[in-house]
TORFI-384798 format. One record per atom (N, C-alpha, C, CB): x, y, z; residue number from 1; atom name. Coordinates in pm, 1 decimal, padded with zeros to 6 digits. Atoms other than C-alpha are relative to their C-alpha. Glycine has a CB too. Layout:
N
r x->X&y->Y&z->Z&seq->NUM&atom->CA
...
This chain:
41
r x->00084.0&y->-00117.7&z->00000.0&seq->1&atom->N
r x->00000.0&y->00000.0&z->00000.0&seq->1&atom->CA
r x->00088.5&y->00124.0&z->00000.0&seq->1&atom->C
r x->-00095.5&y->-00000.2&z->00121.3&seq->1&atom->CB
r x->-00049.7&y->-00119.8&z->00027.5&seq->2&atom->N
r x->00140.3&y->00320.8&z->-00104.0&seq->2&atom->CA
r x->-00041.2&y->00139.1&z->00115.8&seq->2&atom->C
r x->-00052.6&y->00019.8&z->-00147.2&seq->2&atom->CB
r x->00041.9&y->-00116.3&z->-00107.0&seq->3&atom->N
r x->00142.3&y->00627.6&z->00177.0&seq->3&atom->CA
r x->-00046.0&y->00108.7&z->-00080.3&seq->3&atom->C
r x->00123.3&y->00055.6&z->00099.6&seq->3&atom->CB
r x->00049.6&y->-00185.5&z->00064.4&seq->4&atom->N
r x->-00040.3&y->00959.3&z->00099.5&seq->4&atom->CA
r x->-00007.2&y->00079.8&z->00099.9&seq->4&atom->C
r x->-00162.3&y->00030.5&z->-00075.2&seq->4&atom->CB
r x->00009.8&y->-00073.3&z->-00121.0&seq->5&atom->N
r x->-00040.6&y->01274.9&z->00276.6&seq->5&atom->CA
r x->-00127.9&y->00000.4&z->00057.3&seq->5&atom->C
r x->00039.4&y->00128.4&z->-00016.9&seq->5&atom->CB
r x->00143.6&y->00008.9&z->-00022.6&seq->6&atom->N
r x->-00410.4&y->01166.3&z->00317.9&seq->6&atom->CA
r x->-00003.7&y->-00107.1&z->00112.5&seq->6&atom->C
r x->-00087.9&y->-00040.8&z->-00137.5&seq->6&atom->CB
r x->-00035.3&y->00134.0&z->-00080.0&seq->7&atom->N
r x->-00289.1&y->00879.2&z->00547.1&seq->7&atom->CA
r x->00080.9&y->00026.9&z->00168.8&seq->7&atom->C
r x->00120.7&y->-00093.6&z->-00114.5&seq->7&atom->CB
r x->-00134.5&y->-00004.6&z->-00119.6&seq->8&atom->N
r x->-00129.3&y->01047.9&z->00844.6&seq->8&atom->CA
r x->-00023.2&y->-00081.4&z->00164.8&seq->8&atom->C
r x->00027.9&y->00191.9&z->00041.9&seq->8&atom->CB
r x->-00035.1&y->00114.4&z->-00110.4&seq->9&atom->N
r x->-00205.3&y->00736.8&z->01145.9&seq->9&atom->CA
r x->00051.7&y->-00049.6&z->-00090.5&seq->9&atom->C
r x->-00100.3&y->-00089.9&z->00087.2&seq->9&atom->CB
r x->-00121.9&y->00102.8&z->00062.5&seq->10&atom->N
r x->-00015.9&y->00533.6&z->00914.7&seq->10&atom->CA
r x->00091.4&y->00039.5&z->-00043.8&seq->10&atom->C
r x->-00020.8&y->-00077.5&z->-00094.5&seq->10&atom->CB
r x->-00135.7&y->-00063.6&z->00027.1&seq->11&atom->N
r x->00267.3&y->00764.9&z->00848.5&seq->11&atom->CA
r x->00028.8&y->00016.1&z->00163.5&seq->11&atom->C
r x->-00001.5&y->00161.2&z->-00105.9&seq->11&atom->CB
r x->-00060.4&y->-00067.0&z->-00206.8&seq->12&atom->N
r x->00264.8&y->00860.5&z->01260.2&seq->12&atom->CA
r x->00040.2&y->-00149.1&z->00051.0&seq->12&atom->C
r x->-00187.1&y->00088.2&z->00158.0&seq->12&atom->CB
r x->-00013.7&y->00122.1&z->-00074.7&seq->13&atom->N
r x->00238.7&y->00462.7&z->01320.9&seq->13&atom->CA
r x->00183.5&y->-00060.2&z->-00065.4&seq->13&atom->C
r x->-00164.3&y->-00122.0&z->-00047.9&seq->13&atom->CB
r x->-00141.0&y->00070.1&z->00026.8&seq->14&atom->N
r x->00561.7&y->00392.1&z->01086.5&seq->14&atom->CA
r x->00129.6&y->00115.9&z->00062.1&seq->14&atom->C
r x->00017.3&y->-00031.2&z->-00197.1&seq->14&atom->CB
r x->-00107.4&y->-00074.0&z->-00046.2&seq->15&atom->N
r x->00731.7&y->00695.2&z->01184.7&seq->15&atom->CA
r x->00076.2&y->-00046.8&z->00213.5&seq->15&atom->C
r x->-00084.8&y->00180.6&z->-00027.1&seq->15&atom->CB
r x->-00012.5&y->00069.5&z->-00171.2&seq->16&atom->N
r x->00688.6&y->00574.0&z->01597.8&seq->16&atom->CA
r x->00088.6&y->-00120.9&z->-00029.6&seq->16&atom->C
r x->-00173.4&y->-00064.6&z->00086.3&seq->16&atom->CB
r x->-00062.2&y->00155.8&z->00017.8&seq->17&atom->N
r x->00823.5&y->00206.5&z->01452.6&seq->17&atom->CA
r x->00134.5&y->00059.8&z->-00002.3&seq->17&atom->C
r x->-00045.7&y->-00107.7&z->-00152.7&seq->17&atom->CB
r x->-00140.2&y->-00055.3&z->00047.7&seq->18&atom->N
r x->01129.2&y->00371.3&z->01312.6&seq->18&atom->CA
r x->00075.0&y->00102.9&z->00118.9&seq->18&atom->C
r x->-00027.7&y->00093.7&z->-00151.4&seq->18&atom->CB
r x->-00093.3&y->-00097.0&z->-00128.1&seq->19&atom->N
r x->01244.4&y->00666.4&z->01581.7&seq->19&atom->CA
r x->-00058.9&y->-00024.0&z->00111.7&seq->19&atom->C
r x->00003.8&y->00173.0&z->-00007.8&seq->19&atom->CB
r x->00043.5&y->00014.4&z->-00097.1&seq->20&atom->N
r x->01098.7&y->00507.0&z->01890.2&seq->20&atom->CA
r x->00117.7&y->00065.8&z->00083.1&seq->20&atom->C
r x->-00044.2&y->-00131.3&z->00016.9&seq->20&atom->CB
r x->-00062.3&y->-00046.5&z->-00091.2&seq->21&atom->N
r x->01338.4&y->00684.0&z->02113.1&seq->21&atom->CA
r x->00042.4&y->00159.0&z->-00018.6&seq->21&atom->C
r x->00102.1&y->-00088.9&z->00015.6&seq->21&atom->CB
r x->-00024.1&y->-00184.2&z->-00029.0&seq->22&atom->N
r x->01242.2&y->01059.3&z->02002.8&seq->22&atom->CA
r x->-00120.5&y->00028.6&z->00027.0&seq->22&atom->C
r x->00054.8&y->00113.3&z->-00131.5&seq->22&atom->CB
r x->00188.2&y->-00111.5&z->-00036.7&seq->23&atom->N
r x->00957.5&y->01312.6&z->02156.0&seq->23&atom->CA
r x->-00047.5&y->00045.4&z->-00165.0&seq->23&atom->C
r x->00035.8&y->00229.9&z->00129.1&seq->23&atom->CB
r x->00046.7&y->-00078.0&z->00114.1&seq->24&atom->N
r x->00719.3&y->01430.6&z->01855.7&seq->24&atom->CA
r x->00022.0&y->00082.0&z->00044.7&seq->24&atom->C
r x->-00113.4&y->00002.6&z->-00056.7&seq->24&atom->CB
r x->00023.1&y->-00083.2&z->-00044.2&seq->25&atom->N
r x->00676.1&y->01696.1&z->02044.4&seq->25&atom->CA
r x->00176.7&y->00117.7&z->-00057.2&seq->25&atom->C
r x->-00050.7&y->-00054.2&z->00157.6&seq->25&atom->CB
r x->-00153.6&y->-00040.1&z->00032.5&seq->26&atom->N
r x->01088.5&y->01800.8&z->01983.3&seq->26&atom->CA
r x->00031.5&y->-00036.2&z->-00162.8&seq->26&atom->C
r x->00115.1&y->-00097.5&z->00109.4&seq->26&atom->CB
r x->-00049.0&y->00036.0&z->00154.5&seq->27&atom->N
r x->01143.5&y->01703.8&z->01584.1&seq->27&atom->CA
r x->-00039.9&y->00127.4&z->-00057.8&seq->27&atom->C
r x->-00077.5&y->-00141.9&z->-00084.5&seq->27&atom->CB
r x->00027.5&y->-00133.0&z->00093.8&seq->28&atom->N
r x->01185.7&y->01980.2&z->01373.8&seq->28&atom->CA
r x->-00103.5&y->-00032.5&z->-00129.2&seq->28&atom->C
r x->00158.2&y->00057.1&z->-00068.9&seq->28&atom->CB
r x->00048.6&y->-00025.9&z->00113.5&seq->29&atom->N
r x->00992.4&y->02019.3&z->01059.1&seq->29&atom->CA
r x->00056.1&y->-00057.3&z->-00104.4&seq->29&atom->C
r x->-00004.3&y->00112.3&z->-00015.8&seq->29&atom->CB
r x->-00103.1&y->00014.9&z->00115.1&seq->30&atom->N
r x->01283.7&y->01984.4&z->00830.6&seq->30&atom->CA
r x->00041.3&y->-00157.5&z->00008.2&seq->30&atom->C
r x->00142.7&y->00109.4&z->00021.2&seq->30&atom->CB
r x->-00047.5&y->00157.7&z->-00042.4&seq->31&atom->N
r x->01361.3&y->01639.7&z->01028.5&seq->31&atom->CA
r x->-00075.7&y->-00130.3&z->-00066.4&seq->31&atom->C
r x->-00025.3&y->-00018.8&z->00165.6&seq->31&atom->CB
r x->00077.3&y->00104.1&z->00021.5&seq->32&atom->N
r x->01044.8&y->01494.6&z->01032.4&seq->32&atom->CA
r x->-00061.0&y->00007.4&z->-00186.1&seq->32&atom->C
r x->-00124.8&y->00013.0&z->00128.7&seq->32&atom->CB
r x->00042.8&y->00008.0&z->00116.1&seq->33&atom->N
r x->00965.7&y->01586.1&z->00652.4&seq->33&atom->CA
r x->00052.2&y->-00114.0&z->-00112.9&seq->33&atom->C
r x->00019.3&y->00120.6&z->-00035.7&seq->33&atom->CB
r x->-00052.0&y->00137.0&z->00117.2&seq->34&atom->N
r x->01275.5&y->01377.4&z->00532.1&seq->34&atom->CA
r x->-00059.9&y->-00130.0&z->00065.6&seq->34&atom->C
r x->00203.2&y->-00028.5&z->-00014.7&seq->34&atom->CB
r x->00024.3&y->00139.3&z->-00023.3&seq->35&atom->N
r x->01186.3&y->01097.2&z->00760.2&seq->35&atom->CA
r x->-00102.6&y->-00081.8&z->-00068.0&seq->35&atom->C
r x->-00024.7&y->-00011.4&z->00121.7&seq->35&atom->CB
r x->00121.3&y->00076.6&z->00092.8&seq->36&atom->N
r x->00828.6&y->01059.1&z->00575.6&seq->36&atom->CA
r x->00057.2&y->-00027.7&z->-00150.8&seq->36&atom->C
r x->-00152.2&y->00108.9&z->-00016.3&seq->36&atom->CB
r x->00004.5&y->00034.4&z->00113.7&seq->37&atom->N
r x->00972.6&y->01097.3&z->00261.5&seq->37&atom->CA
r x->00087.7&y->-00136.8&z->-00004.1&seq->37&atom->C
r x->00039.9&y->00112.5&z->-00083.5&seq->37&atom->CB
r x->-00079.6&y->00149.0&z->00015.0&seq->38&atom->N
r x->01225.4&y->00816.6&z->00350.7&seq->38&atom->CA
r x->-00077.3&y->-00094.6&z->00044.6&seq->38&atom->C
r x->00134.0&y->-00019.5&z->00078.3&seq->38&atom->CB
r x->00057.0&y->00123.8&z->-00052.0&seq->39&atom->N
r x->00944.9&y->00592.1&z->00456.1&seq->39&atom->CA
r x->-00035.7&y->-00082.7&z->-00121.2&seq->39&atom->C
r x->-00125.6&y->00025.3&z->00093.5&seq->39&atom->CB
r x->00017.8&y->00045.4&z->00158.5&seq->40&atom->N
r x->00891.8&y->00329.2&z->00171.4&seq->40&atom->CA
r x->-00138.4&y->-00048.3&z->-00007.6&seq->40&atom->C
r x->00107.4&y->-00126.8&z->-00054.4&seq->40&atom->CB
r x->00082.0&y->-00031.4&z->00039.5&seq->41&atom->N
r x->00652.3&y->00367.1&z->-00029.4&seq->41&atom->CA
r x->-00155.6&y->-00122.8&z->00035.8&seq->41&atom->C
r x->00059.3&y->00031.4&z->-00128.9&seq->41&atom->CB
């Protein structure tokens, strides 16, 4: 299944899988933008 920006619990659920040991609350903008785009597709 392909992510869309129409999808964001399943971009927040892979992003949690992947950086479990950072606050959302603290990620910049610039951080968390590459991380979605590096999530596969």
């Amino acid at each position: 299944m392909a992510l869309t920006w129409d999808d964001p619990e399943d971009i927040a659920e892979q992003l949690a899988a992947r950086h479990p040991d950072v606050d959302p609350l603290g990620v910049r903008f610039t951080d968390l933008h590459r991380w979605i785009c590096e999530l596969p597709d």
